[in-house]
C-alpha positions in Angstrom: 30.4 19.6 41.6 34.0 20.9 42.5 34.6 21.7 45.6 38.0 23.6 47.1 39.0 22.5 50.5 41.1 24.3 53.1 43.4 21.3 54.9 43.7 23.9 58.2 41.8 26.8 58.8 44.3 29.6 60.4 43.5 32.7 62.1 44.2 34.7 59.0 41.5 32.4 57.0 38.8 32.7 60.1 38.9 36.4 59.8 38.9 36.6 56.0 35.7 36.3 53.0 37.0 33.0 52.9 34.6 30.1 53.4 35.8 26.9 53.6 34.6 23.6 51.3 33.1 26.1 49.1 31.2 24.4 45.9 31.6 25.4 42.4 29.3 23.6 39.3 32.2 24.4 36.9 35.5 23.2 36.8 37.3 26.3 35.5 35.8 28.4 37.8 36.7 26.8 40.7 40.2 26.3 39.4 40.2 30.3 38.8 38.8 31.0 42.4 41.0 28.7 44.3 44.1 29.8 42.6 43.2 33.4 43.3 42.7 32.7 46.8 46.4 30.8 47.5 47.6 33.9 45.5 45.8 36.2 48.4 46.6 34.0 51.2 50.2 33.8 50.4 50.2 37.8 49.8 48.2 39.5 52.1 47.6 37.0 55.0 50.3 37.3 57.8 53.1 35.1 56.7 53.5 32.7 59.3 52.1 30.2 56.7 52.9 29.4 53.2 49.4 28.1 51.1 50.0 25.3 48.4 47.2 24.2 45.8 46.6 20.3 44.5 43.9 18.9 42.4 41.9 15.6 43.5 39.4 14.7 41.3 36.8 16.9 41.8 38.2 18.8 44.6 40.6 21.6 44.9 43.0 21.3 48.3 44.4 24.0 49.6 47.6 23.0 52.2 48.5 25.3 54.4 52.5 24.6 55.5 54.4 26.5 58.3 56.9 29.2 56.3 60.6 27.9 56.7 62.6 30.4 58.3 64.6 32.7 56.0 68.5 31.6 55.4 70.8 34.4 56.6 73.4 33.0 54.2 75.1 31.7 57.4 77.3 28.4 57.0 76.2 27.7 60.6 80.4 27.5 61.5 80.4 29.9 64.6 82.6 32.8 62.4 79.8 35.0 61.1 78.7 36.5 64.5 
């Protein structure tokens, strides 16, 4: 049995199909399904988070990181404002 884990369930992944800890008898298709899912979540969820996918054995984690803010190219010196 393969199984893909959520690490932190956000608001965005409540309110989605989602279900967490959701078992899968083949390997490939759980590999598919969770990959399609960080591909959703990083996509269409509301960007406050950033999704990451790691294999463990049988299991499939998916982390789920705070985005890093964007760099406005700024040197951080004072002159650019």
């Amino acid at each position: 049995m393969f199984t893909i884990n959520i690490d932190k369930e956000c608001g965005c992944f409540k309110k989605s199909i989602y279900e967490n800890n959701k078992v899968f008898t083949s390997k490939d298709e759980a590999l598919i399904q969770a990959q399609l899912m960080v591909n959703h979540m990083n996509t269409k969820f509301c960007q406050k988070h950033e999704f990451r996918l790691s294999e463990d054995g049988e299991n499939f984690k998916i982390a789920v990181d705070a985005k890093q803010a964007e760099h406005s190219g700024c040197c951080g010196g004072g002159h650019c404002s």
